[in-house]
C-alpha positions in Angstrom: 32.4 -114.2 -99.8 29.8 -111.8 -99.7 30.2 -111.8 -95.3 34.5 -111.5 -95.9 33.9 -108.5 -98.1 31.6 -106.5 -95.6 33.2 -107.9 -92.3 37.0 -108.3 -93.1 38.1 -105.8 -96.1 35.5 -102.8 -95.5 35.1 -101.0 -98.0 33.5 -98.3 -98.4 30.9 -99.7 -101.0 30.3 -103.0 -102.6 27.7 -104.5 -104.5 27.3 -108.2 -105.8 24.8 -109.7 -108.7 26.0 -113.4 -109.4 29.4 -113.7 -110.2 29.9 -109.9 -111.1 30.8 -107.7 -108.6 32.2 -103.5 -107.8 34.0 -102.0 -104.4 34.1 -98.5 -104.3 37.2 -96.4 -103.0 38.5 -92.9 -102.8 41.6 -94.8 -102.1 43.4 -96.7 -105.2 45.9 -98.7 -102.9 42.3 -99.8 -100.5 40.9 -101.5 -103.8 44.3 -103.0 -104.5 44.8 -104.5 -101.5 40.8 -105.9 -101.6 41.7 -107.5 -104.6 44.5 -109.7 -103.6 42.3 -110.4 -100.3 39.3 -111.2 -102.7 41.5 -113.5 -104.8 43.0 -115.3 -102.0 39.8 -115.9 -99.8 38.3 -117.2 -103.8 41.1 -119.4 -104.3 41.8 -120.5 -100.7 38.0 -121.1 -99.7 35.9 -121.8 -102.4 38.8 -123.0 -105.3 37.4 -120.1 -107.7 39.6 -117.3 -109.7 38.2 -114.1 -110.6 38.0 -114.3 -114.5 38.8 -110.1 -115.1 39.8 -107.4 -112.9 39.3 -103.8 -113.2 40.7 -100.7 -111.6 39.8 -97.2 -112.6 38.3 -94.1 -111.8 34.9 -93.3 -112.2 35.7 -90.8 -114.6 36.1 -93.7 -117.1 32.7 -95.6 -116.2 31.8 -98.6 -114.6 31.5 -101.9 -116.5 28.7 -103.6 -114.5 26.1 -106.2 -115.8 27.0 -105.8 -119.7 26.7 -101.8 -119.6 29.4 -99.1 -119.2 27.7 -96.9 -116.6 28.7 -92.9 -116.1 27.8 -90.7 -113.7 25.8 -88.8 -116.5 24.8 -92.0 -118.9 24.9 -95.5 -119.7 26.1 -96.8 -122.4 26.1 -100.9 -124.0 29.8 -102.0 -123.0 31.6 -103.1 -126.4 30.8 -106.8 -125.4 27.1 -106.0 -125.3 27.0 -104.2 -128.5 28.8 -106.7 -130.8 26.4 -109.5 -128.8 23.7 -107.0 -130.1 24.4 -106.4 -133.3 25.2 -110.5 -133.8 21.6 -111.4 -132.5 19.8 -109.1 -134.4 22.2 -110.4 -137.7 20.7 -113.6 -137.0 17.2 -112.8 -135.8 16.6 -110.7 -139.1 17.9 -114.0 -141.4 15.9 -116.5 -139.4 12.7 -114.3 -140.0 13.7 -113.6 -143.6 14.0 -117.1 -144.8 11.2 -118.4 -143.0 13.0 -120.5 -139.8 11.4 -118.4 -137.2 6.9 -116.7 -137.9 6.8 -113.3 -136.4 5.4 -114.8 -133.3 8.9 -116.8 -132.7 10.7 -113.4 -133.7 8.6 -111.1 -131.6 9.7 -113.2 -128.8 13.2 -113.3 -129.1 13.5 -110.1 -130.1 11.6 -108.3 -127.2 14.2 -109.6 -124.3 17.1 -108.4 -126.3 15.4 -104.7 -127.5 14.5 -104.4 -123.1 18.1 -105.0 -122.2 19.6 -102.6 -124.9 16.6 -100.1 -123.4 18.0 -99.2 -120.8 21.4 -97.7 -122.3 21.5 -94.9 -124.3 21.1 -96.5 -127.6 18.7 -95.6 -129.5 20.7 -94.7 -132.5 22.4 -98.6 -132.4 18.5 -99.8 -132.6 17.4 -98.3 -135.8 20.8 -98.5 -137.3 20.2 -102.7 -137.3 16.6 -102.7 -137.1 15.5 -100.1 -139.5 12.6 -99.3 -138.0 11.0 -96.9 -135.1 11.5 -98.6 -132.2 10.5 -96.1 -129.6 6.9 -96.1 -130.7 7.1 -99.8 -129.5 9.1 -99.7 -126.6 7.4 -98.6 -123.6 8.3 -99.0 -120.4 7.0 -101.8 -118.3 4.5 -102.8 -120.6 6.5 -103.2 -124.0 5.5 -106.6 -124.7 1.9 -105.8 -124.3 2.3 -103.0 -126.5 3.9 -104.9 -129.2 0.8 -107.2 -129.0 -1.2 -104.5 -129.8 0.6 -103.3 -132.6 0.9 -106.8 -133.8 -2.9 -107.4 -133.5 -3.5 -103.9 -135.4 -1.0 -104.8 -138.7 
């Protein structure tokens, strides 16, 4: 697919990470017509069917990889941030009634507080987690720092 998007449709941009996937246009009709090509070759080739389909401008951001990105920010999309807030719902009860030791909750809790990291949602954090996060999230080398902390309390 990846060799029919570059060599037969040419568009100007495209960019692919497992089954998601964005084409860039100035042209609205271009990225219609790629999309009927792309659903066709799916289909016709490799019996697959695109499960959603956008069109917009960038204007309205870019839904890419569970974030809403802008040419300015990026945000959680609202699929990330009700999977966020659902996690950390259940995270905080299996640590409260004693399913999950801090060591089992540190460790699912880091992977989820890295992905929401890199969005602009800080405020979502210590809404559900009621604590400082930022003291504990540094880049590249959170886990180790939440090791420390951990060691220190």
């Amino acid at each position: 697919m990846d060799k029919f998007i570059k060599q037969e449709i040419k568009t100007p941009a495209y960019v692919r990470y497992m089954d998601d996937m964005v084409l860039w246009s100035n042209n609205k009709q271009t990225i219609i017509e790629a999309r009927k090509k792309v659903t066709n070759f799916l289909f016709v080739n490799l019996k697959l069917a695109l499960k959603t389909c956008e069109i917009n401008s960038s204007l309205h951001g870019l839904s890419f990889l569970g974030y809403r990105i802008f040419h300015n920010k990026i945000l959680l999309n609202k699929r990330s941030k009700n999977r966020f807030i659902k996690k950390i719902n259940l995270f905080k009860h299996n640590l409260i009634s004693n399913k999950w030791s801090q060591e089992e909750y540190k460790c699912h809790i880091i992977p989820l507080l890295e992905f929401t990291n890199y969005a602009q949602s800080k405020n979502l954090r210590r809404k559900y987690l009621n604590w400082d996060y930022d003291r504990w999230l540094e880049p590249c080398n959170s886990r180790w720092f939440l090791e420390q902390e951990c060691r220190e309390l």
